[in-house]
N, C-alpha and C positions, 0 to 999 in steps of 0.2 A: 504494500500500500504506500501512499505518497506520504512523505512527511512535511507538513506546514510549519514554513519558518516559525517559530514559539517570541512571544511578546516577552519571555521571561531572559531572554538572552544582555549578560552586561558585563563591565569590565571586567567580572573577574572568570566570567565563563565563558565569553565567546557566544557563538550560536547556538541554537539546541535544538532537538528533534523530539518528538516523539509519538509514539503509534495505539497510546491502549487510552485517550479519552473518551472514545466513542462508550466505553465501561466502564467509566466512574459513574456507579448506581445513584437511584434518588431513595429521598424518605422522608415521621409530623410532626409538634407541637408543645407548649407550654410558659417559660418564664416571662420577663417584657425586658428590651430595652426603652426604656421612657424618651421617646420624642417629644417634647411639649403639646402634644397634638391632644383634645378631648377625646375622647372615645364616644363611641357611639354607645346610647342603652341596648340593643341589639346585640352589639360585640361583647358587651359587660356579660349580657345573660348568658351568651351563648359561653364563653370564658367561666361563668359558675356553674354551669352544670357540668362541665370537668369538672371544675376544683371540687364542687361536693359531692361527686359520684362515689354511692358505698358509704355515705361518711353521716347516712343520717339515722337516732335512735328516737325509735316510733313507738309511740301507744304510752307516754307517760301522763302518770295521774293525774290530772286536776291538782289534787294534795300533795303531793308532790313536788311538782312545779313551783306552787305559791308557796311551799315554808322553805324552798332550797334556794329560790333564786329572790323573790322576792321577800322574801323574812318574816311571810303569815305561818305562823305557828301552826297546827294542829290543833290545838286547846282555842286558838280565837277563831281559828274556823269556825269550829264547832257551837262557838259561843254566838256568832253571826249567822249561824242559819236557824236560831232561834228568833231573829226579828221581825217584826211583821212584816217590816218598809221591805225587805230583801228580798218578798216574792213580787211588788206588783210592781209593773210597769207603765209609762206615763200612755194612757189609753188613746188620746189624740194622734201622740208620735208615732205609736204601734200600731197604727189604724192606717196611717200614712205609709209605713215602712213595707208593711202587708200589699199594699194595693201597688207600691212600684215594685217588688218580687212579683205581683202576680200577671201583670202587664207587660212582664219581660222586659223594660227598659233598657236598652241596652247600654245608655250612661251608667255606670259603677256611682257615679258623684252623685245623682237622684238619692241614692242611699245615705249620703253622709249627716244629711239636716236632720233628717230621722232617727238615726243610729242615734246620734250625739246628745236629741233632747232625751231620747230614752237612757242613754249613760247617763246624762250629768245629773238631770232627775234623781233618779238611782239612785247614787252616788248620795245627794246632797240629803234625800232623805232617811239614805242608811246614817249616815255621820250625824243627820238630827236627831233620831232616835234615840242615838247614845249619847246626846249631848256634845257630841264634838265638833257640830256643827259653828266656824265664826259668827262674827256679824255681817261679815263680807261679802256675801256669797258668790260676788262677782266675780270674784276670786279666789275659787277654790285651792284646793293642796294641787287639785287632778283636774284637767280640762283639757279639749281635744279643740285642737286648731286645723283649720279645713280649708288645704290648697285649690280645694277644687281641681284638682287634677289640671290646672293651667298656672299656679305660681312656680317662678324657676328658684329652687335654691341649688347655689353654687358648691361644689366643692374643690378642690383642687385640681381634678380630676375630670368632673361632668359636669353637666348641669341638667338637675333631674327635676320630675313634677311628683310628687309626692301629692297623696290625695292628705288620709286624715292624720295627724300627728298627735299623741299624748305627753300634754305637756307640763311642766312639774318644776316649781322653786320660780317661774317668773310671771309676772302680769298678762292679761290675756290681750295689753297691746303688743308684746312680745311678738316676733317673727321669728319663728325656729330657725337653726343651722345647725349642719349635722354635727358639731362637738359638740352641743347640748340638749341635744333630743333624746328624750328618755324613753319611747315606744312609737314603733310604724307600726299602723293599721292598714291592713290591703284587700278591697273588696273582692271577690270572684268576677273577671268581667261579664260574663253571658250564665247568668244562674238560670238553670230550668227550674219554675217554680213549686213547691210543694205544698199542701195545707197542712198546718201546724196544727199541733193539739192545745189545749189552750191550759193543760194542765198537766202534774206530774203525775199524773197515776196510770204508768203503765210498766210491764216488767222487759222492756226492750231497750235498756240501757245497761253501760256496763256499770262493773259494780259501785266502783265509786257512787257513782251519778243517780242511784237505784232509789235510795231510802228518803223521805221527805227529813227524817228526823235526823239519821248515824248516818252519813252517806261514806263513811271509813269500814266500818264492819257489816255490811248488808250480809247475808244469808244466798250461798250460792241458786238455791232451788227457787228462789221467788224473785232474785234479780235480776236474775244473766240477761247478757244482753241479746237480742237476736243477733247471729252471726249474720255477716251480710256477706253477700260473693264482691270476687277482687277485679271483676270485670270493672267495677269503679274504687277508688279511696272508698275506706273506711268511712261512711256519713251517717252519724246518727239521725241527721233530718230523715233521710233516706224511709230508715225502719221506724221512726215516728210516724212520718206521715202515712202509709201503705197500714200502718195496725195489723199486718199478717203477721202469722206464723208460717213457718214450714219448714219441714224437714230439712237436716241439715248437710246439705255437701261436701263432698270431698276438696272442694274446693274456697270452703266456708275459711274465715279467717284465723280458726287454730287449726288448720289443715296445713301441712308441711309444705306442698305447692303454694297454697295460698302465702304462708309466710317469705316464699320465697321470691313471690311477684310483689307481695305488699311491702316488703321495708326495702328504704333509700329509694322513694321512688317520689319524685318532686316534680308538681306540675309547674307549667309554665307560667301558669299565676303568684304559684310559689315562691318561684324564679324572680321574680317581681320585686316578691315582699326581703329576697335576699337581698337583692341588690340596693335597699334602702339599709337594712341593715349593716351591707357592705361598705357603705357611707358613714355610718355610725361608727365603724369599727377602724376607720382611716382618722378620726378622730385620734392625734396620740395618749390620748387618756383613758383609752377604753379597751378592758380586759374582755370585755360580753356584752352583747344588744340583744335586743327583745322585741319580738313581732307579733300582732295579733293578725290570725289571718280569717276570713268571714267571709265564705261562703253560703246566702241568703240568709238562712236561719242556724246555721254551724257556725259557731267558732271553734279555732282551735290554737294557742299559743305555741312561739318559737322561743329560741333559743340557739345563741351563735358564739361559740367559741373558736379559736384558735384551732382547735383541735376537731369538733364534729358539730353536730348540728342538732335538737332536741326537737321534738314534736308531739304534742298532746292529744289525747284521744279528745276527737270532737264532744262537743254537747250541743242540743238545740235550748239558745238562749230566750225562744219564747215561752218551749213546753218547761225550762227551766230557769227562770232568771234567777234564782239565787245565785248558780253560779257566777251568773256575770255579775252579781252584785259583790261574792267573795273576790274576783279579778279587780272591780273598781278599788275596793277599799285596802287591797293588800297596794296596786302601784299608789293609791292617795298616801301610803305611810311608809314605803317604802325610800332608806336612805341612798344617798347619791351612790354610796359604795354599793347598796344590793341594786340600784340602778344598771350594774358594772364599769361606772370609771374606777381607776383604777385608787386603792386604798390607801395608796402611799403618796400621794400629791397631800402638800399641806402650806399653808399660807402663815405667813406671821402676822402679828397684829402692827399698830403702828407701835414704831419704839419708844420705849419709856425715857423719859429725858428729866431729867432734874438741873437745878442751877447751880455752878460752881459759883464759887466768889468773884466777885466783879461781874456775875450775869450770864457768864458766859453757860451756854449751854451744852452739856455733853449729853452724848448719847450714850445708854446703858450696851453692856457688849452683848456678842449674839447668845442667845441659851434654846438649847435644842428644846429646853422642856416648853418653851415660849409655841412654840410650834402647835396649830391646829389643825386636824382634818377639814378638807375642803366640806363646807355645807350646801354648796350647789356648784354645777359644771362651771367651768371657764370657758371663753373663745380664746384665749390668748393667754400662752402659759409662762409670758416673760413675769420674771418675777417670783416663780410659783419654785417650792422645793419640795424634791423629794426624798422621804426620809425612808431607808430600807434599813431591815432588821440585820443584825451581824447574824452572819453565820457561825462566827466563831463565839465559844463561850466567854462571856464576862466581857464583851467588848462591845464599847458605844454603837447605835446603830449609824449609819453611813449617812451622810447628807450631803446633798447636790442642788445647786441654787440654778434654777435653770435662765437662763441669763435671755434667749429670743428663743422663737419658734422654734419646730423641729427643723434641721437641715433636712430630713430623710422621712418622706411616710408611705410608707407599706399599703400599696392600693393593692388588697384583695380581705378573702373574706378566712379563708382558712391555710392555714400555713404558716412561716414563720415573725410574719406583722413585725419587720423589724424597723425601728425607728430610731435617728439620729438625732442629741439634742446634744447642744453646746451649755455647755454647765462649767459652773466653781465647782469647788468639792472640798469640804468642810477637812482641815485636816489638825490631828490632838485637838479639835472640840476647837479652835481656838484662829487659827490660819487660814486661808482660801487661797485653795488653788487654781488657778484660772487656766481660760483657753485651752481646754478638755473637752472632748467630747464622751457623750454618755450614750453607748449600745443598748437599746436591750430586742430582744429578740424571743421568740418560742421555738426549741429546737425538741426535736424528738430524743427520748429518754434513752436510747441507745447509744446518742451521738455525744462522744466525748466535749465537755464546755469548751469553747471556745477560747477560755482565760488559761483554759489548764496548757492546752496542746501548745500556744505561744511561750508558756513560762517554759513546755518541754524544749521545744526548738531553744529560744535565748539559752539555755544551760546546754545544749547538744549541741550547737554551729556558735560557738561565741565570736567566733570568727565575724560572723554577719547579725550579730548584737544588732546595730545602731540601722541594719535593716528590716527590726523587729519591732512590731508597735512594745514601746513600754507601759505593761501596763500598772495604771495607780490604782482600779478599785475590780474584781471581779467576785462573781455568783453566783450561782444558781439555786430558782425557788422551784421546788414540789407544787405541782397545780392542786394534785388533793391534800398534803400535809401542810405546806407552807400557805397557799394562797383559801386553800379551799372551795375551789370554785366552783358553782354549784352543780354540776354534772358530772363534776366527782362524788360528791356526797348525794347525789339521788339512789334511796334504798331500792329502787323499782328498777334501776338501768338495765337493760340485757344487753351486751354486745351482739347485733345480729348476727346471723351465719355469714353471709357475704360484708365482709364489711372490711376495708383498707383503710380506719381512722386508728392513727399515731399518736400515743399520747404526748403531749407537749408541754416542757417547763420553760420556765421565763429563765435569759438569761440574759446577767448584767454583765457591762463591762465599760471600763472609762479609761481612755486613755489619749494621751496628749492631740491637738486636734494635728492634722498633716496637711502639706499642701497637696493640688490635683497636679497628674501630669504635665497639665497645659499651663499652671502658674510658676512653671521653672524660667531660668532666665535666659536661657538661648538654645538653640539647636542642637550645640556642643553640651550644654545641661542636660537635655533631653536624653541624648543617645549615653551618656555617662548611665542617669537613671535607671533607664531600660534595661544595660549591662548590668548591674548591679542586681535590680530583680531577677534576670534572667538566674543569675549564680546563684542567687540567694537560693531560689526557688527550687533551683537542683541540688544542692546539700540540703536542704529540709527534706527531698526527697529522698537520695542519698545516703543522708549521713544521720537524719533525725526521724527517717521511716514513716516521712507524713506525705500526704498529695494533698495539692489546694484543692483542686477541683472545681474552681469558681474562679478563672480570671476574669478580669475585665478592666476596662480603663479607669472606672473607679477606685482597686484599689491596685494601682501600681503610684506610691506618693514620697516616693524617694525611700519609703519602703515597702515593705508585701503585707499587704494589708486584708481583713476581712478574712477569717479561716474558721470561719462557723461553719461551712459544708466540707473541711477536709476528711480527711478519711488516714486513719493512721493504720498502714499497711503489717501484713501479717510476716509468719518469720519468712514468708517465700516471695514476699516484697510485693505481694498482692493487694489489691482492697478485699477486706471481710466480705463474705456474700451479702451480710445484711445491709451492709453500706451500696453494693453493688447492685441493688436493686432499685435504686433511687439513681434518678437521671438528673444532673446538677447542670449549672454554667447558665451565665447570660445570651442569649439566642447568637446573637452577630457577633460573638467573641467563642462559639462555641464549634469544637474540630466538625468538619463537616461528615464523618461518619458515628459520630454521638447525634446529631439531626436525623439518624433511620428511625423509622418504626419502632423496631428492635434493635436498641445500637447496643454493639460490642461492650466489653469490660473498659471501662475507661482506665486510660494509659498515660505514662507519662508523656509519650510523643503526643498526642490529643491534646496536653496543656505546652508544650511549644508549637503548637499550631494556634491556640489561643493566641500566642504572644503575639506573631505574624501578624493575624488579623488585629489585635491591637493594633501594632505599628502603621499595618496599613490603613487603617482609621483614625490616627492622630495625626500622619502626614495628610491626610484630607480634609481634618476640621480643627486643628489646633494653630489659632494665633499667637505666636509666642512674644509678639510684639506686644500685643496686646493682654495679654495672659487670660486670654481669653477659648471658650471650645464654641465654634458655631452651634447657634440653638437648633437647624436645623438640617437634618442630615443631609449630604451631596446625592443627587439624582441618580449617579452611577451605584451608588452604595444602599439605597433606601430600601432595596429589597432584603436586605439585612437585618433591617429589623419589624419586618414579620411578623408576624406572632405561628403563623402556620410553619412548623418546622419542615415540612416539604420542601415548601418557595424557597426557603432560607439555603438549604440545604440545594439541590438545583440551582441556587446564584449561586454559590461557592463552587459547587464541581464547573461552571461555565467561566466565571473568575479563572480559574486554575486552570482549563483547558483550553479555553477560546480566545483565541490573540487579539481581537474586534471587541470582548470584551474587558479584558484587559487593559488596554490602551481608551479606552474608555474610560476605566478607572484612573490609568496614571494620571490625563488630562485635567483631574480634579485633585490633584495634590498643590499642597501650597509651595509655591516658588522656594520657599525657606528649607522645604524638606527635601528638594530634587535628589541632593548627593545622597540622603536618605534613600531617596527611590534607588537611585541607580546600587549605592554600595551595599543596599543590606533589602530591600522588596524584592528586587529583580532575582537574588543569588536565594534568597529563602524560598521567592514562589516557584524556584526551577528544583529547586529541594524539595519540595513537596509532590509537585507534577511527578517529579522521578520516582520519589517513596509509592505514589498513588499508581501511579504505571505500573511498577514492581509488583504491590499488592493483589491488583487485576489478573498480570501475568499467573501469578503464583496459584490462585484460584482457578482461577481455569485450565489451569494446569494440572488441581490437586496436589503440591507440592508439600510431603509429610515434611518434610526438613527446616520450611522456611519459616524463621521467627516477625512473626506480625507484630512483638510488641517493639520491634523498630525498624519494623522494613528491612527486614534482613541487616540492617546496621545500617537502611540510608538514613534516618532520624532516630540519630542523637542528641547530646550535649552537647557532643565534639563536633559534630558536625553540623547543629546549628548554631554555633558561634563562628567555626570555622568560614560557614557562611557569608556572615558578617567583618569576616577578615579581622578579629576581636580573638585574642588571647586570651584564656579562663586564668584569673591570677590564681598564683600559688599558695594556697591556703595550707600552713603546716599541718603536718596528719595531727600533733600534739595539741593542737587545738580547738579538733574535734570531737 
């Protein structure tokens, strides 16, 4: 076959050939690189039904729910479905609410004026019953504020329309934003209508829900609920309105088939109601968000953590409005912590100041015990500290003054939510450390902390010390012993059969703040830097037995930064299978055959293939004059970040293979980086094409002998330094 002159051809190699691109394979999907770009509601949903596929636990009790996450006890329930107020509803509203479900509406928002008079009602006269009613009423604890499915509230990220919001600690001139919205409510959009019953007496509910008086211990034989087939969601309206009996199927919902179609299985309405809580949860103060979701006469409460997703057996709030009167009155008393912001934000008062002699006034010093828990959400956490408990015994807890916003928030809904803030950091009770940034993150309970693996490396490569973040404060909290959060402690949880949700602890870490790639001072800075990571990164491999497994432009900063997804290899310089089963790295920084379907074991050649595509994305959008990174990526390069790991993956094998596209790319590098282009893109992408041609051959070959975890030896160290015409300094073996 013919060989076409190769785009990869430069000083230090002459021309090149080659014959096996027609076989560099394709393959999908997952992390983001952040373009400033809003996202579409569309992309968002379609993006969470991956993230929460498998990850949700279904059929939790009413009781449950309210004493674990919202902090109504068991004993006040019980004490609240003695009230009178807590069975009727306001006759007017229900009368209205009735006639737009029966009419089929197909506006969701017809429903909101109705719903609301019948909650606040509710509400206002459960709280007067027991006297806890103010003088206010305008003002209740609980009141729902109604976008009408047409007001935009912004987040960082989108800008979404939210219909009704439940709102808590501010006036009802107040206009929600998502750090301090305490509950999304989300209609069903197209509900087929049902007749309700107008009372509780029937034995077609489950047990909870069963009894007017104990609805905790009902009597299996007079309560159970009628099973209902899995051709639809579980809907108690469903077996209320029909009043039948029948016989029970194989496919009824304690049938094993049935269990197996019914859990983790999220409509597209559902999907909805995530995606406001996914807005909630980008908030950096928020451990857990909370949905009511209300399908005509069902409700059914959410629950969204870091880790999975909770969901409650429906009830119909007509045939039953006690319930919805225990739901009002537990979020009306509910603290900002069982809200779920997060426990450890805490505000100081104004400081105590007395007068010295001559007038002059001094300020009393800081005292941690001065420190109060937040009483209602923030929008803006300058100023705000937060106070973490020692893990060590007998030792002051940690404080950190957060000085502005976060640098970094975590737009999704499950996963590691990790967030940048730029903090002081309290040190001997007494001093402040400044210009720190403060990590925290949710990492799965198998994966080594993040603080520890860095302290391994500084003590194993001291050599490359000073290209290790130093850290001043790290941690890690237990979600069920340290934090508590309520889906650890629900007695009723079952892990279903199908389910891939990881349990996940918060992990802290502070350490001095660094600067980005593109704020060094010259070209010649640049490529110093790079070298430097590159070595470091191979004695961490090397000589400290860890892989990053997550490069990217963000943390190459004069050192190698971010190693909460590394993977500390086994004695045969492996990653663990349990590591090995999780697919890491930022999309357009990530080796193009980790983008298959089913990609390979990740290698260390696969994170100097990272590095590459670094370089060739810094020589394309970093002003170094300016110390500046273009906000928005070059034409040639935009298919890189993707979110579809296919396309990603197919522009990289066409990059590598295709001279027209290539030369496309180099046209977009900055003048500043040419000798870049020419001395170290050109000799690395001809390095790869060659490993990648190699690899092809070898397969198609069937070739038992040949080692793919370097191309036969064409990616290496040595040979991708050699590349670069860069000598690896000599690092003594004794200081290893």
């Amino acid at each position: 076959m013919s060989t076409p002159t190769s785009s990869w051809s430069s000083p230090h190699s002459g021309s090149s050939s080659y014959s096996d691109t027609a076989e560099l394979s394709t393959s999908s999907q997952s992390d983001t690189h952040s373009a400033a770009f809003l996202q579409t509601i569309n992309l968002l949903k379609f993006e969470l039904q991956i993230e929460t596929q498998l990850k949700l636990y279904d059929d939790i009790s009413l009781e449950d729910f309210l004493q674990h996450v919202w902090g109504l006890s068991a004993e006040k329930q019980k004490q609240l479905l003695k009230l009178e107020s807590i069975r009727k509803l306001d006759s007017t509203a229900l009368a209205e609410y009735k006639r737009v479900v029966a009419t089929q509406e197909l506006k969701e928002t017809s429903l909101h004026k109705p719903f609301t008079m019948i909650s606040e009602t509710l509400l206002q006269d459960i709280l007067d019953e027991l006297g806890e009613l103010g003088k206010d009423t305008d003002n209740m604890s609980l009141y729902t504020w109604d976008g009408n499915g047409s007001t935009i509230i912004k987040s960082q990220f989108t800008h979404s329309k939210p219909g009704l919001i439940a709102v808590r600690w501010f006036p009802r001139a107040f206009k929600p934003d998502w750090p301090r919205t305490f509950c999304v409510l989300k209609f069903k959009s197209k509900h087929i209508p049902n007749t309700p019953l107008e009372d509780g007496s029937c034995d077609l509910l489950p047990a909870y829900i069963a009894g007017p008086d104990d609805p905790f211990t009902s009597s299996p034989s007079s309560s159970r609920a009628r099973k209902v087939s899995v051709e639809a969601p579980f809907d108690v309206t469903d077996a209320i309105a029909t009043g039948e009996k029948r016989k029970r199927s194989s496919k009824d919902v304690d049938g094993n088939d049935a269990k197996k179609l019914k859990h983790n299985t999220i409509t597209d309405d559902e999907i909805q109601l995530a995606t406001f809580a996914l807005e909630c949860m980008a908030a950096p103060s928020r451990y857990y968000a909370t949905g009511i979701f209300i399908d005509g006469f069902a409700i059914s409460l959410w629950y969204y953590d870091r880790t999975a997703i909770v969901r409650t057996q429906s009830f119909n709030f007509i045939a039953f409005p006690q319930y919805l009167g225990l739901i009002l009155y537990a979020m009306s008393q509910a603290t900002v912590q069982q809200a779920g912001f997060d426990p450890h934000l805490h505000v100081l008062p104004l400081p105590a100041i007395e007068k010295a002699p001559g007038d002059t006034v001094v300020e009393q010093p800081f005292d941690i015990a001065a420190l109060t828990k937040l009483s209602s959400p923030v929008e803006d956490l300058k100023n705000i500290y937060m106070k973490l408990p020692s893990k060590i015994t007998d030792q002051p807890p940690a404080v950190f003054k957060l000085v502005e916003n976060p640098l970094y928030v975590y737009h999704g809904l499950i996963g590691r939510g990790t967030m940048l803030y730029p903090v002081s950091q309290l040190v001997d009770n007494k001093e402040w450390l400044s210009d720190l940034v403060l990590k925290s993150s949710w990492q799965t309970q198998q994966r080594t902390p993040e603080g520890d693996i860095i302290k391994h490396l500084r003590k194993t490569i001291p050599a490359f010390k000073d290209h290790l973040p130093d850290i001043k404060y790290s941690a890690s909290y237990s979600s069920k012993d340290d934090l508590k959060l309520p889906r650890t402690q629900m007695t009723e949880l079952k892990i279903p059969r199908k389910n891939n949700a990881e349990e996940r602890d918060l992990h802290i870490l502070s350490t001095p703040i660094y600067k980005k790639l593109w704020e060094v001072e010259s070209v010649a800075e640049f490529k110093r830097v790079f070298v430097d990571c590159v070595e470091c990164h191979y004695h961490a491999y090397k000589d400290g037995k860890v892989l990053h497994r997550d490069l990217s432009e963000n943390n190459l900063m004069g050192i190698l930064n971010d190693w909460d997804m590394a993977s500390e290899l086994d004695k045969d310089g492996q990653i663990p299978p349990s590591a090995a089963l999780h697919r890491t790295g930022t999309i357009p920084f990530m080796a193009y055959e980790l983008l298959w379907k089913e990609p390979p074991l990740h290698l260390y050649r696969h994170e100097l293939e990272s590095f590459f595509y670094i370089l060739v994305w810094a020589a394309a959008h970093y002003n170094i004059k300016k110390k500046k990174r273009d906000a928005r990526p070059k034409e040639s390069l935009m298919g890189w970040t993707d979110k579809d790991m296919t396309s990603v993956h197919a522009d990289k094998v066409t990059f590598l293979s295709d001279t027209k596209t290539a030369e496309t790319v180099f046209k977009d590098i900055r003048p500043e980086f040419k000798d870049v282009l020419n001395d170290w893109i050109k000799p690395l992408g001809l390095l790869f094409l060659q490993a990648y041609s190699s690899v092809n051959r070898a397969r198609r070959g069937k070739k038992t002998s040949y080692d793919y975890s370097t191309c036969d030896g064409i990616i290496t160290f040595e040979t991708f330094m050699d590349a670069m015409g860069e000598t690896p300094r000599d690092v003594p073996s004794s200081s290893i």
